[in-house]
TORSEDREN-824843 format. One line per field, with one value per residue: residue in one letter; chain; residue number from 1; x, z, y of N, C-alpha, C, O in turn. Coordinates in steps of 0.05 Angstrom, whole numbers. Atoms other than C-alpha are relative to their C-alpha. Example, Ala and Ser with C-alpha at 12.3 -4.5 7.8 and 13.67 -1.06 7.14 Angstrom:
BEGIN
residuo (A S)
cadena (A A)
num (1 2)
nu (18 -16)
nw (0 -1)
nv (-24 -24)
cau (246 273)
caw (156 143)
cav (-90 -21)
cu (18 -15)
cw (0 14)
cv (24 22)
ou (39 -5)
ow (13 18)
ov (24 44)
END
This chain:
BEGIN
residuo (X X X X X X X X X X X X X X X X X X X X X X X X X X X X X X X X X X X X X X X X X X X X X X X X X X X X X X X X X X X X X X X X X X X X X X X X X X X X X X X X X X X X X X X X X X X X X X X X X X X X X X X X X X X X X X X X X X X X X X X X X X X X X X X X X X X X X X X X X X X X X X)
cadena (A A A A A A A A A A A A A A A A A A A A A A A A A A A A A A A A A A A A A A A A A A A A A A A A A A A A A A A A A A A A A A A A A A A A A A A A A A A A A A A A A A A A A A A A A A A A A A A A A A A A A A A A A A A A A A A A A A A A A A A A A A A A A A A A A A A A A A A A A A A A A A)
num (1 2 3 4 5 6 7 8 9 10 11 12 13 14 15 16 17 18 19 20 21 22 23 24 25 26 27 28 29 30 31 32 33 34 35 36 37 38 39 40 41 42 43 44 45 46 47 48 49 50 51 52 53 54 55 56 57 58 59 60 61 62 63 64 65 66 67 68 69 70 71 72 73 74 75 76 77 78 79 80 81 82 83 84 85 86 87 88 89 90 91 92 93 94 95 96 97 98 99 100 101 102 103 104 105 106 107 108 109 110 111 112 113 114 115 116 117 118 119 120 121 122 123 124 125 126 127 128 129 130 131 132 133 134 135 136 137 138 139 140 141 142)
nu (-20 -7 -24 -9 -23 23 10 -27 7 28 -18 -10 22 18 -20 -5 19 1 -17 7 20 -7 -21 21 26 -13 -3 26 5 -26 7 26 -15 -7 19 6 -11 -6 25 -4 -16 12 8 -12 -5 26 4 -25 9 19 -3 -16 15 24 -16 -18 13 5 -22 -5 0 -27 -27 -5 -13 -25 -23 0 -13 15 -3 31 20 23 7 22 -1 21 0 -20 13 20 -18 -13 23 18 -19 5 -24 -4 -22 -25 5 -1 -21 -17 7 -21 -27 -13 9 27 9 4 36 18 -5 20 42 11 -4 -13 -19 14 -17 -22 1 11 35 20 5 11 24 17 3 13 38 20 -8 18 -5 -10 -36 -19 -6 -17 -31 -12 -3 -30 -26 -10)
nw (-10 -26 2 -11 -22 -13 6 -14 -31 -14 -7 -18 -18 -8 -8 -26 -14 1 -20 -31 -6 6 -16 -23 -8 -21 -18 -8 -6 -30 -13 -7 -16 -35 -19 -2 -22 -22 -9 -3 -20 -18 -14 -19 -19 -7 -14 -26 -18 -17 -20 -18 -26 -3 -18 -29 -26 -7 -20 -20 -33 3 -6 -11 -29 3 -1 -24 -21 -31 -26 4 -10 -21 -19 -21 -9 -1 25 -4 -28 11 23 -8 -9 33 10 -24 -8 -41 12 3 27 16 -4 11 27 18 -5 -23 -30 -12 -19 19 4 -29 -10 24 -5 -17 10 -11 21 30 16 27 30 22 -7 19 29 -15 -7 24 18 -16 -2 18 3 -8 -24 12 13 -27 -19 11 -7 -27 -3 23 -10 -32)
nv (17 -16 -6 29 -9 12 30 1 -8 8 26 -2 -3 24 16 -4 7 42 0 -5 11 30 -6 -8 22 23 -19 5 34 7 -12 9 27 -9 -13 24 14 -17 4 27 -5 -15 19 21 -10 -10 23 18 -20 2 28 -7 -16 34 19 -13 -1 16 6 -33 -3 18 -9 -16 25 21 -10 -15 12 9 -28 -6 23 -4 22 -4 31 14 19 22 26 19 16 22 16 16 25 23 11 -11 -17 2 5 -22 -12 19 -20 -32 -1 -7 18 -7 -23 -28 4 -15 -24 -7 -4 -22 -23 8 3 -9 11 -17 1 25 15 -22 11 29 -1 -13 21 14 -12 18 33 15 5 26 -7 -3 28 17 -25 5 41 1 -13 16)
cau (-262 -243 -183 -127 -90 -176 -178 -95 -120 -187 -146 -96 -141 -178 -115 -97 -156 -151 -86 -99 -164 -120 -69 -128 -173 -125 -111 -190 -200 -142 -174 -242 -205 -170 -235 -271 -216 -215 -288 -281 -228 -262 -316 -284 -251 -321 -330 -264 -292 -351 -330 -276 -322 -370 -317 -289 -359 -372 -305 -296 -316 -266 -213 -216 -216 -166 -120 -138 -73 -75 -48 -125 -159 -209 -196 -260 -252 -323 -315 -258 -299 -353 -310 -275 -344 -375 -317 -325 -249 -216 -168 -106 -133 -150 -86 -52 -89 -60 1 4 -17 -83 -67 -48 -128 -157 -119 -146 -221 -213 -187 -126 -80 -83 -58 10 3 15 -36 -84 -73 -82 -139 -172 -161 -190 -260 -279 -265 -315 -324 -306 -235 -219 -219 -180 -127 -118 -112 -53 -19 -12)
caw (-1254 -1184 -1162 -1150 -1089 -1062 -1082 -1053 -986 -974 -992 -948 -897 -902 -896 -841 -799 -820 -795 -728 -723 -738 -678 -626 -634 -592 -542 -535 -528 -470 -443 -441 -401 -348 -331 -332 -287 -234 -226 -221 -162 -128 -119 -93 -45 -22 -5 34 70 96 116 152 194 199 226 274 307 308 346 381 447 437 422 468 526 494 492 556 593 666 690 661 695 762 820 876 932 934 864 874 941 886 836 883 908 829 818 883 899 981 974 977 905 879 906 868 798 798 832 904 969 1001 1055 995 975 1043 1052 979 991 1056 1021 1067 1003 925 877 834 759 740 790 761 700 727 754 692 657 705 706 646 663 681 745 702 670 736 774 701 715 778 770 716 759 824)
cav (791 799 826 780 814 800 727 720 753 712 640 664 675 613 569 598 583 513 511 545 505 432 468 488 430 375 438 432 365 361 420 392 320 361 407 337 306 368 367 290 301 364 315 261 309 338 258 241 314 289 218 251 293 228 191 241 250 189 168 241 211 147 178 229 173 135 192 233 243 223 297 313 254 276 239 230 191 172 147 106 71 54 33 -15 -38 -50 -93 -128 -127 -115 -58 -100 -133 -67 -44 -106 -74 1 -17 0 -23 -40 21 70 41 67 125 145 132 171 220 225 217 236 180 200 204 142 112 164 134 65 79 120 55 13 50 13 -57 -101 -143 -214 -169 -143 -219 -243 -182 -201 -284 -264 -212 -264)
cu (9 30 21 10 -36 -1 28 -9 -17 10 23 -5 -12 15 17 -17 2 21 4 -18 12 17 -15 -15 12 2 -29 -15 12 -17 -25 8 5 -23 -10 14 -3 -31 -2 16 -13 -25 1 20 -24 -2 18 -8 -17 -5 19 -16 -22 17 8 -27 -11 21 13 10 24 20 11 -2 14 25 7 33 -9 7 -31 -19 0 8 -18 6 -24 7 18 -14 -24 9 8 -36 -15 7 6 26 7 24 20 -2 -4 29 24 -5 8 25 12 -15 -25 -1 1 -34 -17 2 -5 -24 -3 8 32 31 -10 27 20 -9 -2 -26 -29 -4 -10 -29 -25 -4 -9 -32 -12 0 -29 1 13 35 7 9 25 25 15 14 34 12 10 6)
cw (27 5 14 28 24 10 22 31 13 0 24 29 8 16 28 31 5 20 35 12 9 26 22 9 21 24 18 10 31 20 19 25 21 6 9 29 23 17 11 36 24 2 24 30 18 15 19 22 19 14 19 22 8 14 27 18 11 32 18 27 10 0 24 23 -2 9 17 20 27 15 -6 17 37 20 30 13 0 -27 -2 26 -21 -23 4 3 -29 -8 24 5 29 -13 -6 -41 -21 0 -27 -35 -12 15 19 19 10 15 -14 -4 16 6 -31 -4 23 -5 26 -23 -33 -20 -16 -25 -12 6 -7 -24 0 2 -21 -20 12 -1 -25 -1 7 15 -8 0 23 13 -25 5 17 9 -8 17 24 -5)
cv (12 -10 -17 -2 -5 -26 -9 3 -20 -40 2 -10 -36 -29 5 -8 -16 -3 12 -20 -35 4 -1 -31 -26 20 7 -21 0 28 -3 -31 15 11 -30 -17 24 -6 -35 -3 17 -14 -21 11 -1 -26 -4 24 -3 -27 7 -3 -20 -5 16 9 -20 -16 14 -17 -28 3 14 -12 -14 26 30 -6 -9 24 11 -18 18 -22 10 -15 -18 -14 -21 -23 -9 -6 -25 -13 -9 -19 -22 -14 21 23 -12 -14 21 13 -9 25 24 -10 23 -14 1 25 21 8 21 27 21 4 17 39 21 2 4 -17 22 -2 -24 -20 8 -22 -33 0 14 -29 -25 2 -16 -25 3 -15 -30 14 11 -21 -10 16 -6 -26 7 25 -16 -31)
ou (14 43 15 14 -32 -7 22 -6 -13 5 24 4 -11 7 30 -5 3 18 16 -10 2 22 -6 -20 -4 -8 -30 -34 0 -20 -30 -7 -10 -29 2 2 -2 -35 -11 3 -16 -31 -9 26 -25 0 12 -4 -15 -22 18 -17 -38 15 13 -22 -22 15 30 32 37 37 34 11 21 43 24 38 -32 2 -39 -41 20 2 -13 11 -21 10 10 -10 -34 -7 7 -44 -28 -7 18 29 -2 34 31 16 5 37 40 8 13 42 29 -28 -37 -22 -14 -47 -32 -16 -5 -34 -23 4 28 53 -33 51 15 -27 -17 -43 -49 -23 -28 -46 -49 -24 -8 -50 -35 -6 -44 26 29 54 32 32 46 47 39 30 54 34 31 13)
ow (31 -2 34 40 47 33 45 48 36 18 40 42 27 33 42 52 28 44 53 33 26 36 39 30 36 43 41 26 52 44 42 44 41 27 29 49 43 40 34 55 47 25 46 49 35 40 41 45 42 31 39 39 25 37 49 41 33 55 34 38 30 15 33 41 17 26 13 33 33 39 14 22 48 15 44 5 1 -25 -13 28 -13 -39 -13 -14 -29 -20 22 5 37 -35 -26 -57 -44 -19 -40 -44 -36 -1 16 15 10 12 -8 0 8 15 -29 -14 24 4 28 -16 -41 -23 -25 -23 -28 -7 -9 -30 -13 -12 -18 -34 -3 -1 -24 -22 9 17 9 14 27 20 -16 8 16 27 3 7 35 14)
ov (35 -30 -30 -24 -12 -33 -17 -15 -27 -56 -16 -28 -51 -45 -11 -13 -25 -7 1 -30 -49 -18 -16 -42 -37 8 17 -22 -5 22 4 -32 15 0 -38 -26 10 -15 -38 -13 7 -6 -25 -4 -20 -24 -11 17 7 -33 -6 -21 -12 4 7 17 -19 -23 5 -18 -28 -8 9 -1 -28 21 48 -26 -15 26 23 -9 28 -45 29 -37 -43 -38 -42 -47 -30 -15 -43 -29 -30 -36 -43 -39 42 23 -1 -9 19 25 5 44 29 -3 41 -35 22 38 40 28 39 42 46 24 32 61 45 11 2 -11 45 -18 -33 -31 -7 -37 -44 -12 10 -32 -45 -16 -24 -37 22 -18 -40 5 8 -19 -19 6 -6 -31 1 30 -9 -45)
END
């Protein structure tokens, strides 16, 4: 016959397990969900990471002419005399466009004078027209 303070110990024992095991097993479950969701997430990071950097080299050079000040902007006079001549306007029309005078124009291309800042900026935003949106610029400023 085996001994009872044996048999007492090893039921003990067993009930105990159970009960740990009935305590653990939802604490496992939930454990197994959040790893599940993290990996799920650190994924989907990884993605919003590499569309970022997609997008930002794609639009690098866009932005970075949209949002060039004009104390950065280069002024040439040669480039300004074939600027005016692409767009096939007389200085006083170009003049009308940044917002100063045909003689400011002249005394600009001869280099003679160095637009202010804002005409800078005028004129940086001018370089990408076209010879059609320069003539409609001009209809609607006169």
């Amino acid at each position: 016959m085996p001994n009872l303070s044996s048999v007492l110990k090893s039921e003990i024992t067993r009930l105990a397990r159970k009960e740990i095991k009935g305590a653990i097993d939802p604490l496992r479950r939930a454990n197994a969900g959040y790893r599940r969701e993290i990996a799920e997430l650190k994924r989907k990071i990884a993605s919003l990471q590499r569309d970022l950097k997609a997008s930002s080299k794609s639009s690098r050079g866009r932005v970075a002419a949209a949002e060039e000040p004009a104390g950065n902007t280069r002024f040439v006079p040669n480039g300004l005399k074939s600027l005016r001549a692409r767009l096939g306007l007389s200085a006083s029309d170009f003049g009308l466009l940044v917002g100063a005078s045909g003689q400011s124009v002249y005394n600009w291309e001869a280099g003679k004078t160095v637009p202010r800042e804002a005409q800078q900026a005028a004129l940086a935003a001018i370089r990408s027209l076209g010879k059609r949106e320069a003539i409609r610029r001009l209809e609607a400023l006169v």
